[in-house]
N, CA, C and O atoms as a GROMACS GRO file, in nm:
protein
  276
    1UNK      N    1   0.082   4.394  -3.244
    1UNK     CA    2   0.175   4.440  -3.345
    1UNK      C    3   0.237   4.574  -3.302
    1UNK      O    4   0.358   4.584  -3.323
    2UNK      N    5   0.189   4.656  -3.258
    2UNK     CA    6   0.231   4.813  -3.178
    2UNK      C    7   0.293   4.804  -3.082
    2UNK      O    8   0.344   4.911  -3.048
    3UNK      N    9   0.321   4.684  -2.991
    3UNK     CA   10   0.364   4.623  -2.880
    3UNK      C   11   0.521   4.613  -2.974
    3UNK      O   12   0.614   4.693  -2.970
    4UNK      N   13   0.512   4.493  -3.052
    4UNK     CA   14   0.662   4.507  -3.141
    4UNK      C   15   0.686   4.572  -3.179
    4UNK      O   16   0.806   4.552  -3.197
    5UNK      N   17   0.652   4.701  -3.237
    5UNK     CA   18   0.727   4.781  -3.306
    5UNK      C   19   0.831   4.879  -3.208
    5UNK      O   20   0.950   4.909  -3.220
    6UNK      N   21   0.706   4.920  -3.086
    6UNK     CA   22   0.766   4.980  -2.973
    6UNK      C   23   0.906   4.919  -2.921
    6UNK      O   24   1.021   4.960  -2.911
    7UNK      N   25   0.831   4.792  -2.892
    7UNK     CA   26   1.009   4.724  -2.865
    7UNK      C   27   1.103   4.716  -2.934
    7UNK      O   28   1.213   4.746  -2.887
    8UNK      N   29   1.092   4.682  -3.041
    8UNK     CA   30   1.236   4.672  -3.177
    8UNK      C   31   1.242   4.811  -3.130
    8UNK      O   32   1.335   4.812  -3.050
    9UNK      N   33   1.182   4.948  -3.141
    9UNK     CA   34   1.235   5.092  -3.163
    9UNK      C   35   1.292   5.084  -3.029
    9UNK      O   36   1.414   5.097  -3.042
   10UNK      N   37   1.270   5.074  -2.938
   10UNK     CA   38   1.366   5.111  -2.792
   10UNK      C   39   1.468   4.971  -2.830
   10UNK      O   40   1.528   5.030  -2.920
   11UNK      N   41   1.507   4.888  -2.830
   11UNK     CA   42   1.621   4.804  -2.868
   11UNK      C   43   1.705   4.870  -2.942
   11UNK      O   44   1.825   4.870  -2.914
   12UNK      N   45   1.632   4.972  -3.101
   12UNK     CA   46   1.720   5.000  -3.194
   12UNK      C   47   1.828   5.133  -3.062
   12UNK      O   48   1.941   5.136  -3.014
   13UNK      N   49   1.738   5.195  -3.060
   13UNK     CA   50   1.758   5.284  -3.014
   13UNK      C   51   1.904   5.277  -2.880
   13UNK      O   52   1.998   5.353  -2.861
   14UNK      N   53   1.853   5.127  -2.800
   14UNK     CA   54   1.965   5.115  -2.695
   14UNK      C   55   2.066   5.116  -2.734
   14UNK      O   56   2.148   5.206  -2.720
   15UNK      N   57   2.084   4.974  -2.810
   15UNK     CA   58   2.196   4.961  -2.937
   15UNK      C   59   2.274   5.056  -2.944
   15UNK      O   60   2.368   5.079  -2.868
   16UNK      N   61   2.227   5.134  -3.061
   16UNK     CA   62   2.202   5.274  -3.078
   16UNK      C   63   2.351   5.329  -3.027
   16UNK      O   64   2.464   5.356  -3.068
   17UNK      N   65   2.269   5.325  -2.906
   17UNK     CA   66   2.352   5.396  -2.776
   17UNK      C   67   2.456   5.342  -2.702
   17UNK      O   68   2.554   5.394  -2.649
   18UNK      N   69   2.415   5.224  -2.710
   18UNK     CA   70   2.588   5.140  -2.672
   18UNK      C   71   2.680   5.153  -2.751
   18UNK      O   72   2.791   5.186  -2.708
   19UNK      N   73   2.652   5.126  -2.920
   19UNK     CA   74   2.741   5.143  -2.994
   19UNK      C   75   2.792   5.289  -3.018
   19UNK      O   76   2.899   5.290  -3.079
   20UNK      N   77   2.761   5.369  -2.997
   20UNK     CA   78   2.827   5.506  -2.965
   20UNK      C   79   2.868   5.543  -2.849
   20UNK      O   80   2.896   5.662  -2.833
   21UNK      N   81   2.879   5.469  -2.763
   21UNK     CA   82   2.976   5.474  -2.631
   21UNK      C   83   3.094   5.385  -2.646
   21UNK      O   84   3.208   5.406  -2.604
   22UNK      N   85   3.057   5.299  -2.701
   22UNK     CA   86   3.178   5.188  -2.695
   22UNK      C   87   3.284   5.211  -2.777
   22UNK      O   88   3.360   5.117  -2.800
   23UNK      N   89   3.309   5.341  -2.836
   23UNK     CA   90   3.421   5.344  -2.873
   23UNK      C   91   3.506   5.467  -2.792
   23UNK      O   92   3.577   5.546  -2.854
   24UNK      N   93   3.491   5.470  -2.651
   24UNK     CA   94   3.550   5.560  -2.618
   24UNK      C   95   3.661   5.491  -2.487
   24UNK      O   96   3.685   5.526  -2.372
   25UNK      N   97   3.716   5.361  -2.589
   25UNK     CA   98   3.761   5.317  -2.440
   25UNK      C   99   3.869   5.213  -2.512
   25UNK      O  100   3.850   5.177  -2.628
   26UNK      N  101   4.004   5.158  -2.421
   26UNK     CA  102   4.132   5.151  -2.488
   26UNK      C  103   4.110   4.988  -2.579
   26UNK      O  104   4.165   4.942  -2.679
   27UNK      N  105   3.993   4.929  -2.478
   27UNK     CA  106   3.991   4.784  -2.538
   27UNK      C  107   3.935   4.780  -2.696
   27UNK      O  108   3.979   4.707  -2.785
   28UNK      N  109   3.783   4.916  -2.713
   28UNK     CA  110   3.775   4.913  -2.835
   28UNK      C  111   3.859   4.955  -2.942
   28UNK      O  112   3.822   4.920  -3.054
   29UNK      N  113   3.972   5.028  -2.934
   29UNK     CA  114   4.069   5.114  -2.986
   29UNK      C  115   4.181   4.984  -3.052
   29UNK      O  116   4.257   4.995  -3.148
   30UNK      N  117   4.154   4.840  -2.947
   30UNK     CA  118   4.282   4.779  -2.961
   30UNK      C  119   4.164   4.670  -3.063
   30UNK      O  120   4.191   4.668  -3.183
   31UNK      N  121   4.085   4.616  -3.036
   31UNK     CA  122   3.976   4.566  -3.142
   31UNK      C  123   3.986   4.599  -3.250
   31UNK      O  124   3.995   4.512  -3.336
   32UNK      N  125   3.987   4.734  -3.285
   32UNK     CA  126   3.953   4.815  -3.390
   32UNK      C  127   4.081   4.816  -3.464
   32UNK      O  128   4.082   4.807  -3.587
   33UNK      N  129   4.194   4.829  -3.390
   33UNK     CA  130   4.336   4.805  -3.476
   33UNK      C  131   4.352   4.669  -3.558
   33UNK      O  132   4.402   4.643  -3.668
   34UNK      N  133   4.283   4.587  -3.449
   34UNK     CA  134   4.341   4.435  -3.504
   34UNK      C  135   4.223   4.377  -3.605
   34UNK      O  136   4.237   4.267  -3.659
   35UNK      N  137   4.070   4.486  -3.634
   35UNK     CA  138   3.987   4.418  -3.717
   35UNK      C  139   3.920   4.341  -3.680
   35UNK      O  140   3.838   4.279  -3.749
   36UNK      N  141   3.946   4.323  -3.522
   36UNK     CA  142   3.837   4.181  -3.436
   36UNK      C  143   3.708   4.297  -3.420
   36UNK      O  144   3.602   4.238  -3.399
   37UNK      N  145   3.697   4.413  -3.423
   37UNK     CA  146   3.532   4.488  -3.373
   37UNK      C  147   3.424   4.453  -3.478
   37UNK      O  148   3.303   4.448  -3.460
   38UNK      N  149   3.490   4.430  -3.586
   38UNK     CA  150   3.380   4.414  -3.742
   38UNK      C  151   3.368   4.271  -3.693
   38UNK      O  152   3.312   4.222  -3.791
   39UNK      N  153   3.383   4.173  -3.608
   39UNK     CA  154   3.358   4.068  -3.610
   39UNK      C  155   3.278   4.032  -3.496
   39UNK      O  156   3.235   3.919  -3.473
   40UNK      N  157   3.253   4.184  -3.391
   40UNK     CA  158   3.180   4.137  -3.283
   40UNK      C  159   3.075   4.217  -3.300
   40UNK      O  160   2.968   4.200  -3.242
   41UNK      N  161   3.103   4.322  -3.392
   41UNK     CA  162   2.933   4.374  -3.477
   41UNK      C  163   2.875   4.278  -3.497
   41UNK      O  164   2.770   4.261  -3.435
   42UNK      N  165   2.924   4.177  -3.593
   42UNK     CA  166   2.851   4.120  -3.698
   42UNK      C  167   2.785   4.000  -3.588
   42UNK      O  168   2.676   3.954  -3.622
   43UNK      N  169   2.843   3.950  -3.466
   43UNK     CA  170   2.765   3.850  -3.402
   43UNK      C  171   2.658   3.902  -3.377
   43UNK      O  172   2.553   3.848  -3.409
   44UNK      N  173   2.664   4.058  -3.295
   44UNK     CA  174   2.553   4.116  -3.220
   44UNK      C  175   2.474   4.132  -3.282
   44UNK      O  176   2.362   4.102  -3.242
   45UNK      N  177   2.495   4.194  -3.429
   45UNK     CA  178   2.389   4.208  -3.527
   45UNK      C  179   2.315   4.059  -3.553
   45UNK      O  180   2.194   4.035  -3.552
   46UNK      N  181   2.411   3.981  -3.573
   46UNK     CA  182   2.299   3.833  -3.601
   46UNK      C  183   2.230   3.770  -3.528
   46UNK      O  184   2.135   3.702  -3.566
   47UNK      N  185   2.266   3.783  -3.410
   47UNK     CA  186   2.180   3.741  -3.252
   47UNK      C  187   2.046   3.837  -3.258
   47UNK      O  188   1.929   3.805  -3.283
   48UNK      N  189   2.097   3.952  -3.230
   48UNK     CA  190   1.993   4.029  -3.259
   48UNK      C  191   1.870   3.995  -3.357
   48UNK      O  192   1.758   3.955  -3.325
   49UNK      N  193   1.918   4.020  -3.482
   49UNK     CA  194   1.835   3.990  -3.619
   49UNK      C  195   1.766   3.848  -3.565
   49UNK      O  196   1.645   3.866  -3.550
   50UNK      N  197   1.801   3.723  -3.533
   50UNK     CA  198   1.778   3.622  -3.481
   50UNK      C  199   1.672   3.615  -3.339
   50UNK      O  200   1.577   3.538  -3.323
   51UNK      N  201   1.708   3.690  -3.273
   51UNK     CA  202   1.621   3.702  -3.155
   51UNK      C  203   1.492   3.833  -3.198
   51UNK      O  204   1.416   3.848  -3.101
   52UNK      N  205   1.468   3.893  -3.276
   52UNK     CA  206   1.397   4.002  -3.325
   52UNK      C  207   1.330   3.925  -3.404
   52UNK      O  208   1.214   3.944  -3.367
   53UNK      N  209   1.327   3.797  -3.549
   53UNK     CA  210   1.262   3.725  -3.571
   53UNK      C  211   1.193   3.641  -3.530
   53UNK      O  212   1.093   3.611  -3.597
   54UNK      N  213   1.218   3.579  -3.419
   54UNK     CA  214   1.191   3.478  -3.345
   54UNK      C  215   1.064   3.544  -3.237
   54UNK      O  216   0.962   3.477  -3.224
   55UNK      N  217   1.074   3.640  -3.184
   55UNK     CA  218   0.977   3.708  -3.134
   55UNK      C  219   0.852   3.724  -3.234
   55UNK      O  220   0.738   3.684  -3.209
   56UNK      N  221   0.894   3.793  -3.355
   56UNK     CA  222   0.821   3.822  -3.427
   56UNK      C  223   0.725   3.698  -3.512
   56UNK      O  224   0.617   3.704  -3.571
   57UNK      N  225   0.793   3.620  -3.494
   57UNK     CA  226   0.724   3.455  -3.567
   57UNK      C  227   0.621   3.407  -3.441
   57UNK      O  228   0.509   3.361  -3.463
   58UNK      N  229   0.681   3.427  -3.303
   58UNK     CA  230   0.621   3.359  -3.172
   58UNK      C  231   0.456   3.477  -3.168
   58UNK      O  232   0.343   3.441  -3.135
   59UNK      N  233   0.501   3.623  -3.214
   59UNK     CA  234   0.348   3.723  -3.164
   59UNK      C  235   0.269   3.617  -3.321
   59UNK      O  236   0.172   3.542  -3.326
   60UNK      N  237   0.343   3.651  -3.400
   60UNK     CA  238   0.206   3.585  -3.522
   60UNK      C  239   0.155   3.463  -3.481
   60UNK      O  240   0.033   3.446  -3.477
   61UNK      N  241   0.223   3.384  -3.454
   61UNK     CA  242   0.159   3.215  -3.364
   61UNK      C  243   0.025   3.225  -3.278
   61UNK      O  244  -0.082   3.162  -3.278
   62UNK      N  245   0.079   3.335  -3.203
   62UNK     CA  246   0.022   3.331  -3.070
   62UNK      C  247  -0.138   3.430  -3.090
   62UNK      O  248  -0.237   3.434  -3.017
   63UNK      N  249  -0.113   3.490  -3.200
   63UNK     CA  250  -0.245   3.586  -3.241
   63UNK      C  251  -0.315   3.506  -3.323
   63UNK      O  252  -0.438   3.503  -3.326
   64UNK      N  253  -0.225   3.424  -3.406
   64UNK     CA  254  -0.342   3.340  -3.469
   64UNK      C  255  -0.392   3.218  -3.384
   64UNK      O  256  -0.498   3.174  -3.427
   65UNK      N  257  -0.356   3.169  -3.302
   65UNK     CA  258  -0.404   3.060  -3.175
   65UNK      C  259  -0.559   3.202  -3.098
   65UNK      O  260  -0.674   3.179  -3.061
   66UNK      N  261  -0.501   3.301  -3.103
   66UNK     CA  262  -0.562   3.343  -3.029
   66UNK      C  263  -0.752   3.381  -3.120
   66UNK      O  264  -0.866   3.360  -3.079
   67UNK      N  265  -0.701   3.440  -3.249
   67UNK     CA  266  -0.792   3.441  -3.348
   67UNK      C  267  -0.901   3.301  -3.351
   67UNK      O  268  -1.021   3.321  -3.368
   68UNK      N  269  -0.864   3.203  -3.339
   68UNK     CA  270  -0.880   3.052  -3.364
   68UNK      C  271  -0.998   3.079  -3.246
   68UNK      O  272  -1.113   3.098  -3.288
   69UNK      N  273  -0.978   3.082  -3.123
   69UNK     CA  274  -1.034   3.037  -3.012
   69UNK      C  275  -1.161   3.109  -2.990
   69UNK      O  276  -1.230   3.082  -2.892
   0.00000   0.00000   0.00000
């Protein structure tokens, strides 16, 4: 469980950090005019959210297989 938390916090954190770089450049500027950037948040965020559950469902599996044995 300390194993995930560590990881989600360095993920949040990369994120983080991409998304405060990425607006310093002409393609996000032209995104951002036309309203397409709120739409490539919202994938990254759901992939994300999606791949962050899915981990998190696979450690509980795998601890209780492991509990079992």
């Amino acid at each position: 469980m300390m194993r995930f938390k560590k990881i989600a916090a360095l993920l949040l954190f990369s994120f983080v950090s991409i998304f405060a770089h990425a607006g310093e450049g002409t393609m996000a500027d032209t995104m951002r005019s036309n309203g397409r950037i709120y739409v490539v948040v919202a994938v990254v965020v759901t992939i994300l959210i999606g791949l962050i559950l899915y981990v998190f469902r696979l450690d509980r599996k795998i601890s209780k297989l492991e509990k079992d044995k």
